[in-house]
Residue frames relative to the residue before (quaternion, step in Angstrom):
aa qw qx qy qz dx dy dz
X 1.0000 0.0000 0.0000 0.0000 0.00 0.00 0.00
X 0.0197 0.5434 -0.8189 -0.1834 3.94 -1.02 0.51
X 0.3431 -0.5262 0.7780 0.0084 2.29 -2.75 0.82
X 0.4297 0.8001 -0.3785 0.1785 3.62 -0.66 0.48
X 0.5924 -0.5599 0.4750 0.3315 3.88 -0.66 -0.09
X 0.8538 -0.3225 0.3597 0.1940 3.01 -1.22 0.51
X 0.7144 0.3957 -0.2878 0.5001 3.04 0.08 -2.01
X 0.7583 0.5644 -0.2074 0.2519 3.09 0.34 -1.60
X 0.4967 0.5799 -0.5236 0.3780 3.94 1.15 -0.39
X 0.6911 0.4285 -0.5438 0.2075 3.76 -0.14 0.28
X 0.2557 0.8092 -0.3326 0.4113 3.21 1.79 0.30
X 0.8220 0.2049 -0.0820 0.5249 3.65 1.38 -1.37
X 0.2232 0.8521 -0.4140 0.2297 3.41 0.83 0.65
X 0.8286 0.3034 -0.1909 0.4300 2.84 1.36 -0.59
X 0.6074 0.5865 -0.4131 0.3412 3.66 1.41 0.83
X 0.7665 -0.0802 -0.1908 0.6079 2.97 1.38 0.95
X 0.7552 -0.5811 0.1731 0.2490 3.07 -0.93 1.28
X 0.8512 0.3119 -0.1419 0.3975 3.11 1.04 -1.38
X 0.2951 0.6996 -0.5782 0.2987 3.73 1.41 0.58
X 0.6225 0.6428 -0.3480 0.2798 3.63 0.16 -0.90
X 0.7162 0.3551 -0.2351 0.5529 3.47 1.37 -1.11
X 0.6365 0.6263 -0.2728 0.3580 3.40 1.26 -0.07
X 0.7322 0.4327 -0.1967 0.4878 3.02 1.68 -0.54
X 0.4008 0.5431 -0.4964 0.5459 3.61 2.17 -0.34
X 0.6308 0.4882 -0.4521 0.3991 3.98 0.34 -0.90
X 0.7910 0.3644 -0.3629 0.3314 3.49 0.53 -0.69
X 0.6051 0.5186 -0.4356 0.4185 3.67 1.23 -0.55
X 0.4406 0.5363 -0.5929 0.4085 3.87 1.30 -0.14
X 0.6378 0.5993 -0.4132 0.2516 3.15 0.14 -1.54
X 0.6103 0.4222 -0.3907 0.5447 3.72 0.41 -1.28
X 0.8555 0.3650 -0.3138 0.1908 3.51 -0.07 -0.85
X 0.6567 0.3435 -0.2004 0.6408 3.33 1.84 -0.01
X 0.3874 -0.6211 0.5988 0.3248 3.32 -1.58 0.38
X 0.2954 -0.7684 0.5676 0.0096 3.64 -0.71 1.46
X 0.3084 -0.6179 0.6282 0.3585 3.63 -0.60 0.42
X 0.5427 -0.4922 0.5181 0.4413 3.63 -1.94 0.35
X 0.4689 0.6705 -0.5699 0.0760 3.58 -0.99 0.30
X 0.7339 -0.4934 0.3134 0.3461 3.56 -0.84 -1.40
X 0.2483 0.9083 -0.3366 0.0003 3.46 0.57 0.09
X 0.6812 -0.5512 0.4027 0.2645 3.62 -0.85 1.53
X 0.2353 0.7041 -0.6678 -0.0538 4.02 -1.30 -0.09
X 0.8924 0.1114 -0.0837 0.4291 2.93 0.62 -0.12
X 0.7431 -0.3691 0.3369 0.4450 3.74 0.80 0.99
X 0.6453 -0.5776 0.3362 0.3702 3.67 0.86 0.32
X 0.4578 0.7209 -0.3057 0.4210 3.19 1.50 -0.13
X 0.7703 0.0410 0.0438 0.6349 3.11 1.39 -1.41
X 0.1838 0.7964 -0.5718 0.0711 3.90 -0.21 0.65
X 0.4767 -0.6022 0.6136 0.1833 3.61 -1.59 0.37
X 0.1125 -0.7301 0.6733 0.0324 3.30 -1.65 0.39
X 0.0896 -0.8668 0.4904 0.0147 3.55 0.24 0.97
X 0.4669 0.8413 -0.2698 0.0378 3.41 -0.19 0.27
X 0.5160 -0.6968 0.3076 0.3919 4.04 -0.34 0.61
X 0.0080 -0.8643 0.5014 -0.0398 3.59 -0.40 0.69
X 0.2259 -0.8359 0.4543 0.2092 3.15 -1.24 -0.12
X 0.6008 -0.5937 0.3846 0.3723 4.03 -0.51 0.49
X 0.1625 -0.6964 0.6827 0.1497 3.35 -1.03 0.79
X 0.5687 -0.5834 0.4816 0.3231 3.76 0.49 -0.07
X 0.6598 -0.3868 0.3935 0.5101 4.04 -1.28 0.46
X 0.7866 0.4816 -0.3199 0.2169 3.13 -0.40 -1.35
X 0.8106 0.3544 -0.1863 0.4273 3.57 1.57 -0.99
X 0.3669 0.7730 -0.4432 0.2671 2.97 1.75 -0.30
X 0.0889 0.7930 -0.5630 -0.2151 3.90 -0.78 -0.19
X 0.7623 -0.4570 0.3673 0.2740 3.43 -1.64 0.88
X 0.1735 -0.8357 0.5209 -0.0122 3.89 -0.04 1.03
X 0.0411 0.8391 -0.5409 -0.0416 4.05 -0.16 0.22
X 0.1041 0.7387 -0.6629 0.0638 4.23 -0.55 0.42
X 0.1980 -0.6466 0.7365 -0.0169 3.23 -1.57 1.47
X 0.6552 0.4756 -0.4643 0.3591 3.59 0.34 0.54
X 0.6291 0.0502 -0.0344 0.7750 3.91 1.34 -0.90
X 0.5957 -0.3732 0.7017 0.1165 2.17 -2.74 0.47
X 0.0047 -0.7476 0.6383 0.1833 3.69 -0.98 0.25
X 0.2353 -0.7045 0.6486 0.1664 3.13 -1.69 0.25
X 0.1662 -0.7720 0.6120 0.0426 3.70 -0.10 1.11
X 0.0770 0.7256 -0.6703 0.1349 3.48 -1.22 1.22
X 0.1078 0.8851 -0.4059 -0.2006 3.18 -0.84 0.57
X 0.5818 -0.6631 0.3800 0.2782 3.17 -0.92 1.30
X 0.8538 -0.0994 0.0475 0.5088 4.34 0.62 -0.44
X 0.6402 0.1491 -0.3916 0.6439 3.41 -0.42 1.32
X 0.4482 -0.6404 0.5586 0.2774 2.91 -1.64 -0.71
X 0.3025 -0.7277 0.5869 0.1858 3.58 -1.09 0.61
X 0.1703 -0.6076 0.7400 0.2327 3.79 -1.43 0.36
X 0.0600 -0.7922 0.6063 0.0340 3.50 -1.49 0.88
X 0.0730 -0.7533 0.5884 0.2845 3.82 -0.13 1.06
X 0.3923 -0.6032 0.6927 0.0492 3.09 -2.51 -0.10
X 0.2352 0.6765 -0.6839 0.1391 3.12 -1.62 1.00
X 0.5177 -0.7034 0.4113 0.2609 3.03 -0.95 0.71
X 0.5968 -0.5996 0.3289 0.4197 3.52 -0.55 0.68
X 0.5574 0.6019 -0.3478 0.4540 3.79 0.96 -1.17
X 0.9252 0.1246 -0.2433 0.2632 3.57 0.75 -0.58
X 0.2063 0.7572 -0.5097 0.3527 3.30 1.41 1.26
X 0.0014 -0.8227 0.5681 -0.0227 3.45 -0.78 0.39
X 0.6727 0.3612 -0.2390 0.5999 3.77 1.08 -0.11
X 0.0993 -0.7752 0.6237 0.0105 3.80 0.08 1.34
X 0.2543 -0.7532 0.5406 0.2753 3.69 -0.79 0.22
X 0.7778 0.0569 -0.1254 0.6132 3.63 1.07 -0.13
X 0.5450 -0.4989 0.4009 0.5416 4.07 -0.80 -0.12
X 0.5918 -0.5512 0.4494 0.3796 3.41 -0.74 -0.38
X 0.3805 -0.7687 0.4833 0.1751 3.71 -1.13 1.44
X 0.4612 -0.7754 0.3050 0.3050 2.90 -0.35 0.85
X 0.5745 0.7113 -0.0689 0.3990 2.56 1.70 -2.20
X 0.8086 0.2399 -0.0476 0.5351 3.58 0.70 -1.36
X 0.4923 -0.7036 0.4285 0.2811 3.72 1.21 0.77
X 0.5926 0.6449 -0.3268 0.3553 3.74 0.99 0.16
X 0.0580 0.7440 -0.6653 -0.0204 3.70 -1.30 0.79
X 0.1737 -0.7709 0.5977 0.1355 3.57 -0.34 1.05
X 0.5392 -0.6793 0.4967 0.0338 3.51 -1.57 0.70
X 0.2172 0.7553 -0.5855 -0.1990 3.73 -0.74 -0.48
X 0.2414 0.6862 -0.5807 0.3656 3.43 0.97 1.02
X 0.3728 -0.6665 0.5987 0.2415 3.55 -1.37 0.35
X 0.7681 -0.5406 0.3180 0.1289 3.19 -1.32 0.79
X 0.1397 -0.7887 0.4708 0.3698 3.74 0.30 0.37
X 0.7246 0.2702 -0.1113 0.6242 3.72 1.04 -1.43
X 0.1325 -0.6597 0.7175 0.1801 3.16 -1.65 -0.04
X 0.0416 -0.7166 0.6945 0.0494 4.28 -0.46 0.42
X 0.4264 -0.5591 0.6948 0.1514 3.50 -1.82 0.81
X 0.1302 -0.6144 0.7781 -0.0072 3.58 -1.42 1.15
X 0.4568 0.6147 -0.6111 0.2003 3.53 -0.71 1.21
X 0.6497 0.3827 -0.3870 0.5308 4.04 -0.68 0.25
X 0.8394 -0.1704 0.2442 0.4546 3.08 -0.99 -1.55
X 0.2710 0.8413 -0.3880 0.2612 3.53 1.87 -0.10
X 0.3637 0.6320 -0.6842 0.0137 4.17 -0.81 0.25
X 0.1281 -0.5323 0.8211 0.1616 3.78 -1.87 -0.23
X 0.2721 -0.6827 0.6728 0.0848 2.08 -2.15 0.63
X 0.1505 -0.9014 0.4057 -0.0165 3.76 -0.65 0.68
X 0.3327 -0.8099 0.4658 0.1279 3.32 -0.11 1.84
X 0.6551 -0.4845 0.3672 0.4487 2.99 -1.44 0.42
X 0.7783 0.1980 -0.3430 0.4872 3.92 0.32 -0.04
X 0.3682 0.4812 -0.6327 0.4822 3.16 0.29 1.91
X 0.0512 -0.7623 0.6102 0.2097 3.63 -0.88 0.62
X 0.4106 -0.7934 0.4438 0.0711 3.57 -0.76 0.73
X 0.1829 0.8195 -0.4791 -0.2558 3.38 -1.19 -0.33
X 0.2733 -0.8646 0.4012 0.1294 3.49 -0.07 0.76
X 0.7386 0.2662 -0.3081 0.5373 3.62 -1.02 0.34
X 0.3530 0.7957 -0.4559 0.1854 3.93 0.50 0.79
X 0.2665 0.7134 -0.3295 0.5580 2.95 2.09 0.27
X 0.0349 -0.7612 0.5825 0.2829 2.98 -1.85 0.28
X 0.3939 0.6720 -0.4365 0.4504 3.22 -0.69 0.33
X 0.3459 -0.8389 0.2791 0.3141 3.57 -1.52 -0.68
X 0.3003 -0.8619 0.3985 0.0910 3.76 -0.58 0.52
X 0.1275 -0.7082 0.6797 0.1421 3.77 -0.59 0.69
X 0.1122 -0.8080 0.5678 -0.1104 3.26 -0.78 1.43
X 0.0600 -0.5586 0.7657 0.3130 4.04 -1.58 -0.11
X 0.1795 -0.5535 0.7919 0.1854 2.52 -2.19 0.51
X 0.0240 -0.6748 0.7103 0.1988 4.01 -0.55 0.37
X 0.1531 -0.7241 0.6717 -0.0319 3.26 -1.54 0.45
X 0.1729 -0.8191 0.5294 -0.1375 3.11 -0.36 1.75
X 0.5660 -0.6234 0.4925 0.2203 3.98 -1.01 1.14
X 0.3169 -0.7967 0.4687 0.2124 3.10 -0.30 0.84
């Protein structure tokens, strides 16, 4: 997982090809008011999900794993809490993995937890397991999601 600001995303440009278009998509975002929806950059390779949510809180949050993209999680108003664990040390899957929908869900607990709010975003390889919306409250977030 990196953690970091904004300024700082030209810093990772080079550990995989398709962060760079992911992060011009996000510096639009700040600068425009996107509807929530879906939106292409790169041929399906690289695409966004903008969208207004709300926080289930630690306790409901659940561990999330994908072997097909990378995400970058950024949020765009409020703030989001997002635990972590590495994939090596999950052990309680709740379903196999989908292929179709790039998704493995968890019922392990989080070791870390990090705040995404200002200029705050991470990114999270496929052998990072995540949860998102562990906040409470609400947040209008992108995820971009890049092909690994």
């Amino acid at each position: 997982m990196i953690l970091d600001t904004l300024r700082s995303a030209g810093y990772y440009f080079d550990v995989h090809g398709g962060l760079e278009a992911g992060f011009a998509f996000i510096q639009d975002a700040v600068r425009g008011a996107l509807p929530d929806g879906e939106y292409d950059i790169d041929g399906g390779k690289v695409y966004a999900v903008v969208s207004s949510c709300s926080g289930v809180g630690r306790g409901k949050a659940r561990l999330e794993s994908h072997k097909k993209f990378i995400d970058i999680q950024y949020c765009l108003e409020g703030r989001d809490v997002i635990g972590w664990k590495h994939i090596d040390e999950c052990l309680h899957p709740e379903q196999p993995y989908d292929e179709a929908r790039d998704i493995q869900f968890f019922s392990d607990r989080a070791d870390t937890w990090v705040e995404l709010a200002g200029e705050t975003f991470c990114v999270l390889f496929p052998h990072d397991t995540h949860a998102p919306l562990a906040a409470s409250g609400k947040c209008r977030k992108v995820v971009v999601k890049i092909a690994v």
